[in-house]
C-alpha positions as CSV (number, residue, x, y, z in Angstrom):
1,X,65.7,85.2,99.3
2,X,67.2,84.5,103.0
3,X,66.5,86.0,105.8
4,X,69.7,88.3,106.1
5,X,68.8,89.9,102.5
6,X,65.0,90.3,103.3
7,X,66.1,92.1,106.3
8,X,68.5,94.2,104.1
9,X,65.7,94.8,101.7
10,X,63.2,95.7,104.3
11,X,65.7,98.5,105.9
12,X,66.3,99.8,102.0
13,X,69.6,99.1,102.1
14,X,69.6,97.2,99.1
15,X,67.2,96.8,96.0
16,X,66.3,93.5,95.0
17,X,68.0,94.6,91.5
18,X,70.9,94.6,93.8
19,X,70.7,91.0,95.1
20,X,70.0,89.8,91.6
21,X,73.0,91.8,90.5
22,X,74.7,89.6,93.7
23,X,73.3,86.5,93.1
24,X,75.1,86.4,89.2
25,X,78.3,87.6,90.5
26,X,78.1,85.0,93.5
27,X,77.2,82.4,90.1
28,X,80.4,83.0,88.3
29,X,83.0,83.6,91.0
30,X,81.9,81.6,93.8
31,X,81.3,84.2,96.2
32,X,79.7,84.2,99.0
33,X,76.2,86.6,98.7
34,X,77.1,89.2,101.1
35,X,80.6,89.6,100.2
36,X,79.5,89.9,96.4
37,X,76.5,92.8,97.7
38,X,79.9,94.5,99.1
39,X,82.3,94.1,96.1
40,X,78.9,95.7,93.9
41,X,79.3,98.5,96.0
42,X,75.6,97.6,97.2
43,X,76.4,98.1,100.4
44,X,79.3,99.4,102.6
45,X,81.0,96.2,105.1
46,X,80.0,98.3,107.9
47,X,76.6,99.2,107.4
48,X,76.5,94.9,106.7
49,X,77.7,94.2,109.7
50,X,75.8,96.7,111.7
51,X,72.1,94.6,110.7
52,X,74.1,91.3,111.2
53,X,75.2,92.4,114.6
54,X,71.7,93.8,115.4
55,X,70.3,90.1,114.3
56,X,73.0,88.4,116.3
57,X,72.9,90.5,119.4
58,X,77.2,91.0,118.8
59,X,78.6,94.3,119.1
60,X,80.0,96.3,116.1
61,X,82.9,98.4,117.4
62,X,85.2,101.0,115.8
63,X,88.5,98.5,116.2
64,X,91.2,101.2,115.0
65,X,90.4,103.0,118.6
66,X,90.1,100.4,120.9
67,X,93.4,99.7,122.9
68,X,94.4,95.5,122.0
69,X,95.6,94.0,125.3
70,X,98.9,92.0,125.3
71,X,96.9,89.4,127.4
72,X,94.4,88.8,124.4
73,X,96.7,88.5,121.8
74,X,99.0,86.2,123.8
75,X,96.2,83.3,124.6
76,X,95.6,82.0,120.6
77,X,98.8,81.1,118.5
78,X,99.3,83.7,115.4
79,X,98.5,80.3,112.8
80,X,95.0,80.1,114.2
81,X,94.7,83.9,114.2
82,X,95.6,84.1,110.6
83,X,94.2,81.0,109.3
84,X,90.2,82.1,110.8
85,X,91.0,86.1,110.1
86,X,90.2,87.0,113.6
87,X,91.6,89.0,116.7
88,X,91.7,88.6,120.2
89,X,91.2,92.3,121.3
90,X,91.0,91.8,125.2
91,X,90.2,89.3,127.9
92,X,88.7,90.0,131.3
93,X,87.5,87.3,134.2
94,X,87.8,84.3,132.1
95,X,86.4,85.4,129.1
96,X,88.7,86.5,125.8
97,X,86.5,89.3,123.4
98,X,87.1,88.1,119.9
99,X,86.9,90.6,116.9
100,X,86.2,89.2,113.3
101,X,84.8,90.2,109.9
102,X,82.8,86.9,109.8
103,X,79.5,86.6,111.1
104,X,78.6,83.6,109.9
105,X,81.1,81.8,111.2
106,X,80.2,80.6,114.6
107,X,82.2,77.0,115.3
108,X,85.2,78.9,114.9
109,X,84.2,80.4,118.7
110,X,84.0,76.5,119.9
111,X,87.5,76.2,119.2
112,X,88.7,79.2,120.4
113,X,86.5,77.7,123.7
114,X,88.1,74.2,123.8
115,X,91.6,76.0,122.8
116,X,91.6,78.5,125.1
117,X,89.4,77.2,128.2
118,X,87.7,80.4,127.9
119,X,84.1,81.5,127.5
120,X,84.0,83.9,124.1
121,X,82.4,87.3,123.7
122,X,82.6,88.1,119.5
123,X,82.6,91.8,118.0
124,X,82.5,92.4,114.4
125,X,84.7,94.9,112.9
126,X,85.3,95.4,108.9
127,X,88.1,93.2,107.6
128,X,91.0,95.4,107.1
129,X,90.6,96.6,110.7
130,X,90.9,93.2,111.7
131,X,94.0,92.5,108.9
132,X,95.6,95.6,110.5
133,X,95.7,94.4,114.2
134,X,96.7,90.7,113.2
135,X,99.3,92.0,111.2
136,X,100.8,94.9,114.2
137,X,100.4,92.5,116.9
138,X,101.4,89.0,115.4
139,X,103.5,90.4,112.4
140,X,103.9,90.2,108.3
141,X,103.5,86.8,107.8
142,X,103.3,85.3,111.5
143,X,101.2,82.6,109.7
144,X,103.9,81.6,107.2
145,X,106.7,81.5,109.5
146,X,105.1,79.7,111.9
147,X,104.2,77.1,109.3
148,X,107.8,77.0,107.7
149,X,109.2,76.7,111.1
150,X,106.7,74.0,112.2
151,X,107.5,74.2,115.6
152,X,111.2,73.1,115.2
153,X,114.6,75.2,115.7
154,X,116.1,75.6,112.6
155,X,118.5,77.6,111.0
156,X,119.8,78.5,107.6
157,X,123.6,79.1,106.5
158,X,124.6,81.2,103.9
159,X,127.9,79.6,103.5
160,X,129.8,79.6,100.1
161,X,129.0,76.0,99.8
162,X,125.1,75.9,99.9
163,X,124.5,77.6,97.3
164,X,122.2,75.0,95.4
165,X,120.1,74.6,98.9
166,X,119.3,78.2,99.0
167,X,118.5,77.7,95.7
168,X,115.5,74.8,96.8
169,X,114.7,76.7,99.7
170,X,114.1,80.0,97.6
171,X,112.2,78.5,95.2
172,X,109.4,76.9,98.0
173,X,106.3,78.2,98.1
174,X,106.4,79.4,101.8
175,X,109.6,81.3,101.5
176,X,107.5,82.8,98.0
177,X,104.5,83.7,99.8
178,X,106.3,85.1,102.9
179,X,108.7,87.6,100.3
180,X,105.1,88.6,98.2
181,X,103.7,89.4,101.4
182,X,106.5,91.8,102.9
183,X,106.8,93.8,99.5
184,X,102.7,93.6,99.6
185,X,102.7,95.1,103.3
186,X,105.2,98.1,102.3
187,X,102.9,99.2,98.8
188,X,100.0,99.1,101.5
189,X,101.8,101.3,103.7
190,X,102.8,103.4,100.8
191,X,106.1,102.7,101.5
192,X,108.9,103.9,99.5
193,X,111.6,102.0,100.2
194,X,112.3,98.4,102.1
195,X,115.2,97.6,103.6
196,X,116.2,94.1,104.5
197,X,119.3,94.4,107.2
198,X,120.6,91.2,108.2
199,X,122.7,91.0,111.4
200,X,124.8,88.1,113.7
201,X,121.1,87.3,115.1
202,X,118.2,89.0,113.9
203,X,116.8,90.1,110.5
204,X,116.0,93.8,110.4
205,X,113.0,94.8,108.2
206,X,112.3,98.4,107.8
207,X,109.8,100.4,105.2
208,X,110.4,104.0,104.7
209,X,107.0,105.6,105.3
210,X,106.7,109.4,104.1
211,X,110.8,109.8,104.3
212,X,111.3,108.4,108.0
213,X,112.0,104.7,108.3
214,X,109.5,102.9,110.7
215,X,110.3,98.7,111.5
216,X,108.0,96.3,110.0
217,X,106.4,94.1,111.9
218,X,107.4,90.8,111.3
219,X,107.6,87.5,114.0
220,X,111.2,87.6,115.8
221,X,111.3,83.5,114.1
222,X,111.8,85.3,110.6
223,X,115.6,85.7,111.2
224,X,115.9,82.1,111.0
225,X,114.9,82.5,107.0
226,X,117.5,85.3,106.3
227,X,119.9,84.0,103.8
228,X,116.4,82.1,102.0
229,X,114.7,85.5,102.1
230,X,117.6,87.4,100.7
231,X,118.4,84.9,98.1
232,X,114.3,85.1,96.8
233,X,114.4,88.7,96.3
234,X,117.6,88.2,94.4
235,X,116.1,85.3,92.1
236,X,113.4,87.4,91.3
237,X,115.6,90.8,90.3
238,X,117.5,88.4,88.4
239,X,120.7,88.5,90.2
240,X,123.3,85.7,90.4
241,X,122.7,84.2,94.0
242,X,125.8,82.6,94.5
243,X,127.3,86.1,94.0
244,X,127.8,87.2,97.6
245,X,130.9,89.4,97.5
246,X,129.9,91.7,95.2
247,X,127.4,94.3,95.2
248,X,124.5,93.6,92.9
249,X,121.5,96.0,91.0
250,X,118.6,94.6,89.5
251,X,114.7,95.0,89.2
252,X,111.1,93.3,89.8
253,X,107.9,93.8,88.1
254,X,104.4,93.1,89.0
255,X,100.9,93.8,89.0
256,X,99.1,94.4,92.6
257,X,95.7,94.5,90.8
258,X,95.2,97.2,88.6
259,X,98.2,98.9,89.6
260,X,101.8,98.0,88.3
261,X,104.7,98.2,90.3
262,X,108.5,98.3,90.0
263,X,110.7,97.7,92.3
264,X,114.6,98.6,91.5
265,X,116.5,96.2,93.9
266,X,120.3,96.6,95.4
267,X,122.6,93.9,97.1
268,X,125.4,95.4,98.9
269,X,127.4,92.0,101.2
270,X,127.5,93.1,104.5
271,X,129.3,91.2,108.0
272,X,126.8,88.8,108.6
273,X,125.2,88.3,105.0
274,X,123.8,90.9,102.3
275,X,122.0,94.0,103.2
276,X,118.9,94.8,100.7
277,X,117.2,97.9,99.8
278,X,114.1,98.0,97.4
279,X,113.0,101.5,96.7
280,X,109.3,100.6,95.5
281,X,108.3,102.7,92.2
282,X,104.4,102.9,92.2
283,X,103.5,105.6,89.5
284,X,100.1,106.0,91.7
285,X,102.4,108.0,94.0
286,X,104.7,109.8,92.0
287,X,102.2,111.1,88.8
288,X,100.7,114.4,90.2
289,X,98.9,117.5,88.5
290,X,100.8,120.5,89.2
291,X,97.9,121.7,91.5
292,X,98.5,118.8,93.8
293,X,102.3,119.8,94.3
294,X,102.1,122.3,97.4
295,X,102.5,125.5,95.5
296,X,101.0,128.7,96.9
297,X,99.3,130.7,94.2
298,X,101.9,132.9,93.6
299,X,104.4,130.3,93.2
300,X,102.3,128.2,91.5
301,X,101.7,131.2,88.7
302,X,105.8,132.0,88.7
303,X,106.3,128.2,88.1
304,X,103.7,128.3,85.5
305,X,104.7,130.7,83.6
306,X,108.7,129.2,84.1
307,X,107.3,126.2,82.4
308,X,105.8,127.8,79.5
309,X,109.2,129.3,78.1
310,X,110.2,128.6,74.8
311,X,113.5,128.6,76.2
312,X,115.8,129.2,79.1
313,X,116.9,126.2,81.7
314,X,114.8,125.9,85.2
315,X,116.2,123.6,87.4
316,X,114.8,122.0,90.2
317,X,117.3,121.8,93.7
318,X,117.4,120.0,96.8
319,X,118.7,116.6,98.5
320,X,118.0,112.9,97.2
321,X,114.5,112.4,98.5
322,X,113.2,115.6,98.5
323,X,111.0,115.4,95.2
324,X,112.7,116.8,92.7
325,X,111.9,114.2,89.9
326,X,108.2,114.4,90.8
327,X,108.0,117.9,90.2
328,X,110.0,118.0,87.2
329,X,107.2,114.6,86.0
330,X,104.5,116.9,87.3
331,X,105.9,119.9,84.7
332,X,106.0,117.3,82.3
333,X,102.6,116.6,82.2
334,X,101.4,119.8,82.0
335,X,103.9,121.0,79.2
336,X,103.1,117.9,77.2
337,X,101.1,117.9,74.3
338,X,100.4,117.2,70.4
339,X,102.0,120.1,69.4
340,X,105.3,119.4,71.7
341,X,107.8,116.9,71.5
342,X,109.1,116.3,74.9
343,X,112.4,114.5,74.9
344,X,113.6,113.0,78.4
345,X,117.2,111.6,79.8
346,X,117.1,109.2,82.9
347,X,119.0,107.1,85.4
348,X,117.2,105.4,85.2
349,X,113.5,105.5,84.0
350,X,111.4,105.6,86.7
351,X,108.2,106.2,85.5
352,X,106.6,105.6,81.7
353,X,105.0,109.1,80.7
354,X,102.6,109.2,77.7
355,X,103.4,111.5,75.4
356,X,106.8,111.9,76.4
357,X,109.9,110.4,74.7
358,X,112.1,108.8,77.3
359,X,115.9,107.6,77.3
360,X,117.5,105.6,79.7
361,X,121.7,106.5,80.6
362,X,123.8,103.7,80.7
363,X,127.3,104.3,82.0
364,X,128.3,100.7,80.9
365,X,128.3,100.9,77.4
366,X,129.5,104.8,77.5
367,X,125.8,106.4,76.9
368,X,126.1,109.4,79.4
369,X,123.8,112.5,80.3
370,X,125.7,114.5,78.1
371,X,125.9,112.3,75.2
372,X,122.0,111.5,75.1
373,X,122.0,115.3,75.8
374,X,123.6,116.1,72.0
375,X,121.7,113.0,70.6
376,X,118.4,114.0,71.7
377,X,119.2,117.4,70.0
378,X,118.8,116.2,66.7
379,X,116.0,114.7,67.2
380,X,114.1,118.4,66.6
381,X,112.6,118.4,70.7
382,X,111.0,121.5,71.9
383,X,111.2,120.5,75.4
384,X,114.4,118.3,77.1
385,X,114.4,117.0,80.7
386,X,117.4,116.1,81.9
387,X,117.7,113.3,84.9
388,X,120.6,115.2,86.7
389,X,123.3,117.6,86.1
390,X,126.3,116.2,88.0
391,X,129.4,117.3,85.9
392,X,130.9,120.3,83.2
393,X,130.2,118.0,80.0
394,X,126.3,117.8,81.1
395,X,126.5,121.4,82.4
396,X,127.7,122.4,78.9
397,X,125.2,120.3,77.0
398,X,122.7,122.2,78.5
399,X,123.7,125.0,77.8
400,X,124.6,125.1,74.2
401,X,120.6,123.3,74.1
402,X,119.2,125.8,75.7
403,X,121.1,128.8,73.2
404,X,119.9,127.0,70.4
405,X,116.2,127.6,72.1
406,X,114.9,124.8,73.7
407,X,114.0,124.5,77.3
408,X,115.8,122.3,79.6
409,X,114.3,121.1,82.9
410,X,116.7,119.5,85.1
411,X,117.9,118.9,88.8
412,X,120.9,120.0,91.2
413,X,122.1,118.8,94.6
414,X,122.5,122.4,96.0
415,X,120.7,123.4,99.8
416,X,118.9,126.5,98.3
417,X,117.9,128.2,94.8
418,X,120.3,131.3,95.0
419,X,123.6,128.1,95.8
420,X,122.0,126.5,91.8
421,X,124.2,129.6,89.8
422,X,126.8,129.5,92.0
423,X,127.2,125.7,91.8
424,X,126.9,125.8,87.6
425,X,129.7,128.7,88.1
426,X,132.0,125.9,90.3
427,X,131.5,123.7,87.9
428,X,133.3,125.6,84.8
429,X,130.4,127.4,83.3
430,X,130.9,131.2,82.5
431,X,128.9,133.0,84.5
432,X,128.0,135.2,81.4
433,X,126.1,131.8,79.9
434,X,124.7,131.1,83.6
435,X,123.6,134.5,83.5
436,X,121.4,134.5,80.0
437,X,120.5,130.8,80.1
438,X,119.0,130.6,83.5
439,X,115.3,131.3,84.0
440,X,114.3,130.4,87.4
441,X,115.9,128.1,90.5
442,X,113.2,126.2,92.5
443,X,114.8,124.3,95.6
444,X,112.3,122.3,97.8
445,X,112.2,119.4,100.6
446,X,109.6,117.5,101.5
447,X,107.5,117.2,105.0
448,X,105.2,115.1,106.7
449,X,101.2,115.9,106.8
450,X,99.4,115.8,110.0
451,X,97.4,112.6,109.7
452,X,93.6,113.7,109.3
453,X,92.6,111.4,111.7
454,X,94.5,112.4,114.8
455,X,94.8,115.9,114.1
456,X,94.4,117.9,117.3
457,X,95.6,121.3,118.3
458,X,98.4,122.7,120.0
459,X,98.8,125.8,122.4
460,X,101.5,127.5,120.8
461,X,103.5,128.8,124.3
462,X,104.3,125.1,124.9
463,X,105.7,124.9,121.5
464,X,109.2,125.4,120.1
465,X,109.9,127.5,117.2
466,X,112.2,129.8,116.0
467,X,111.6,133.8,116.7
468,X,111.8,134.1,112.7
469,X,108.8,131.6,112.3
470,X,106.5,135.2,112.4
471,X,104.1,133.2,114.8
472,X,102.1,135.3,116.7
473,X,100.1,134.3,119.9
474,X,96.6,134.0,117.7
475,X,97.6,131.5,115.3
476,X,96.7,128.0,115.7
477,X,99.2,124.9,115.4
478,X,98.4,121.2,115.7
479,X,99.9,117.8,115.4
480,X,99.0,114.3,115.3
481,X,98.5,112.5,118.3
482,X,99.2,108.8,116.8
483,X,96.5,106.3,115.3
484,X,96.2,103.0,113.7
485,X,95.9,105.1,110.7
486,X,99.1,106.6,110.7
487,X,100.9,104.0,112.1
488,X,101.0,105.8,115.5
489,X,103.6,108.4,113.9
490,X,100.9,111.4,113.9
491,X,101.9,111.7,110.1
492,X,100.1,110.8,106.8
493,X,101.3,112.1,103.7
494,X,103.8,114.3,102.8
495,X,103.8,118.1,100.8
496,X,106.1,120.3,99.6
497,X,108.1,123.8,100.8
498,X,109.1,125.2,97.7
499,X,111.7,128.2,97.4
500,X,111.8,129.9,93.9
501,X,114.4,132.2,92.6
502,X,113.1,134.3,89.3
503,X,115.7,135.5,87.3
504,X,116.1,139.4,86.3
505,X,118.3,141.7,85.1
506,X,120.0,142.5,88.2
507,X,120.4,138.9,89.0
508,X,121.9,138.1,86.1
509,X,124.4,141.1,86.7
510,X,125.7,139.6,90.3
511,X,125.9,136.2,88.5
512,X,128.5,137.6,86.1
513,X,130.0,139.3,89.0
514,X,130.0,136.1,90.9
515,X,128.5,137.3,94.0
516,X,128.1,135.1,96.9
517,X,124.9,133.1,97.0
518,X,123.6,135.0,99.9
519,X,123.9,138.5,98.1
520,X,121.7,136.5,95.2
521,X,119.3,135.5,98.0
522,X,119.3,139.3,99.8
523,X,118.1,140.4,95.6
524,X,115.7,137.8,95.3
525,X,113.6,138.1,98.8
526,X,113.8,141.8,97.6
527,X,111.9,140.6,94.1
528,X,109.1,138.8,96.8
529,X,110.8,135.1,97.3
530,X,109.9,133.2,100.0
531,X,112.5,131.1,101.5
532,X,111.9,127.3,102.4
533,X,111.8,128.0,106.3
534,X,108.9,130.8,105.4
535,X,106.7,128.4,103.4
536,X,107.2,126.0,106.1
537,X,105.6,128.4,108.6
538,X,103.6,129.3,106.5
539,X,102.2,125.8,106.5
540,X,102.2,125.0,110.1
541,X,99.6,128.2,110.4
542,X,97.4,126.5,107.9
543,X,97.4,123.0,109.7
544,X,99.1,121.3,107.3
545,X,102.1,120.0,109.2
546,X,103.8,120.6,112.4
547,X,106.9,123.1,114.0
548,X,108.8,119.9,114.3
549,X,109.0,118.7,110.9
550,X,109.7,122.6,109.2
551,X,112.5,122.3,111.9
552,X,114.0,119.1,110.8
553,X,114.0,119.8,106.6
554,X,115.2,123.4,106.8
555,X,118.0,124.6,108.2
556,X,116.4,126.5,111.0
């Protein structure tokens, strides 16, 4: 036994059961003993590096709150940074503090000494602190850009002519590594979406974190590697890369772990090369229980009991982004069942759902919404979710399924619940079938949660919010003052503000009457709806999110 693990064993933070366990892992993977202790889930990294740093007389700091000084990170090139997985946090009076997750690698401090001229003070922090300050301060990939680069002033074309050099250049394992580890950053991030902007002399890369886009950080040398970047993601969505005048769709699949990931890809040509967006389709993200949606009880109970209709359509409204197709997979989920056959209609399929029978639309060859509508109607299904309804023929498909007593589940582009029958009404349906078909309208949008870690309160008289907000001077706000954690946006996470519209009798009479949507909307607060703006309120007073961002998805 060494030293390090008798000490660990002495402080009972690990059995010798547990070093054993180590010591076999470490035999068949290589690993080093401490690390394999840590992957067992022996002992935490921290608590590791806490009896190392007591042995070793080092400091073990909290790095995600320490301020990194531009000073620091300036005096060692980002290659050695990366390469020995350490940071230069700050330097003061000749001497440069180092953070690392290594302990047991001491030379590398000789060479930051003969590289830097400076005498070195180490810290140990766990290693995705460190990862996330190397990667904010010397960007995604500093290490393989500086290596492609080599020091030298290149720059890549993307003339019609060069297409077979693009090709090479795609294909080499830097320009590989340096693609795998932007779309690696964004999942981390729990991005949604990346977008790849190229202009006359920078490449723009931004991931859409929690439906606000944020820039990546990535070395300024990267825009040198624009046309070999674009033309990677292109080779791996399967798209023809000499093809740079038209736009182009496609998608990537892989495993990140235990995970597995799609991406769906789209190539639009642009002034000074092609603009790419990946929207990043991690089922991790998107499969929730309906508890987890945001309802209140209420709500939650209405929606419930929406769901559980043998018949009727409910439609889910809002803009693109707002959620809609994660609510209706969250309904799915609970609604499916042995004794239920669940038939879906997608463009396209985002997410594979067990249990449920799923079609994919494709305009190409003629195979519609409204055709897999009637198809999937023979097929016997109690329950039919349909992707979007965005014309009559749909409209009328779901109709006539749900007369003939099946329930339909679909989605709308409409601002609010009571706009839904109005908008089925515009399209050519008669408002008497609106009327009996319709069940229940949910519209919703999505905000931003106040990032846990950050979360401080607010006085609410120096806050802005409208006199409707029903704030009174005892309630409690907060916000996020910006972390590491978050990214320094103050946000983690996002829930839902859900609006629902029941259907009753005397709704169904002002339908057939055509009524304007707000006379539908004057009945249904009547009947106890809550509007979006209310539920918003109603979530800064719980401390879920902030004035700000119940401001910026409602209309208020």
């Amino acid at each position: 036994m060494s030293s390090y693990t008798q000490i660990l064993v002495e402080k009972g933070l690990v059995s010798v059961e547990d070093i054993d366990a180590a010591e076999r892992l470490r035999d068949e993977n290589g690993l080093r003993l401490d690390k394999a202790l840590i992957q067992n889930g022996a002992i935490t990294e921290r608590a590791f590096l806490e009896v190392m740093g007591e042995r070793l007389d080092f400091d073990v700091i909290d790095l995600p709150g320490v301020a990194i000084e531009p000073e620091a990170i300036q005096s060692l090139p980002s290659r050695f940074v990366y390469s020995n997985h350490l940071a230069p946090i700050a330097r003061d009076n000749g001497t440069l503090k180092v953070a690392t997750s290594d302990p047991f690698d001491l030379y590398v401090f000789d060479e930051i000494k003969l590289l830097t001229g400076l005498e070195v003070r180490p810290v140990l922090a766990p290693f995705d602190e460190v990862d996330k300050v190397i990667k904010e301060h010397y960007g995604v990939g500093g290490d393989t850009v500086e290596e492609m680069t080599g020091g030298e002033d290149l720059s890549l074309s993307g003339s019609e002519d060069d297409s077979q050099d693009l090709l090479q250049m795609a294909q080499e394992a830097s320009v590989i590594k340096l693609v795998n580890e932007i779309i690696l950053e964004a999942i981390n991030e729990r991005a949604s979406d990346i977008h790849i902007e190229p202009y006359e002399r920078t490449l723009s890369i931004r991931y859409r974190i929690d439906g606000v886009l944020q820039e990546a950080a990535v070395p300024p040398q990267i825009n040198r590697f624009k046309a070999a970047i674009i033309s990677r993601v292109k080779i791996l969505s399967n798209m023809n890369i000499a093809e740079r005048r038209l736009p182009q769709d496609g998608r990537i699949k892989f495993s990140v772990g235990s995970r597995q990931v799609d991406v769906r890809v789209s190539v639009i040509p642009m002034i000074f090369g092609e603009g790419v967006v990946m929207r990043i389709l991690d089922k991790t993200t998107v499969l929730y229980s309906l508890p987890e949606l945001g309802l209140d009880e209420k709500t939650f109970r209405q929606f419930e009991g929406l769901i559980a209709k043998p018949h009727g359509i409910f439609l889910v409204t809002g803009p693109t982004g707002s959620g809609k197709t994660t609510t209706l997979y969250a309904a799915l989920n609970a609604i499916v069942g042995p004794e239920k056959k669940v038939i879906t209609t997608e463009d396209p399929v985002e997410y594979n759902l067990e249990g449920v029978n799923q079609i994919p639309v494709d305009h190409k060859v003629g195979m519609s919404f409204a055709m897999g509508l009637r198809a999937i109607l023979r097929h016997d299904p109690d329950v039919v979710m349909i992707g979007e309804i965005r014309d009559l023929e749909t409209a009328q498909a779901a109709t006539q399924a749900s007369l003939t007593g099946h329930l339909v589940l679909s989605t709308l582009h409409t601002n609010d619940a009571a706009s839904a029958a109005t908008r089925l009404i515009d399209m050519g349906i008669e408002p008497f079938l609106v009327s009996s078909t319709l069940s229940g309208v949910m519209a919703q949008r999505l905000v931003r949660v106040i990032c846990p870690d950050c979360k401080t309160e607010l006085n609410p008289a120096e806050v802005k919010y409208p006199k409707t907000a029903g704030i009174s001077k005892s309630d409690k706000m907060y916000h996020g003052r910006g972390c590491r954690q978050c990214r320094n946006s103050g946000y983690r996470g996002r829930t839902g503000l859900y609006e629902l519209l029941m259907m009753n009798e005397e709704l169904g009479e002002k339908i057939i009457e055509r009524v304007a949507s707000t006379e539908l909307v004057r009945i249904g607060r009547a009947n106890g709806m809550r509007l979006l703006s209310e539920d918003g309120w109603t979530k800064v007073r719980c401390g879920t999110t902030t004035p700000e961002e119940v401001m910026r998805v409602t209309a208020e």
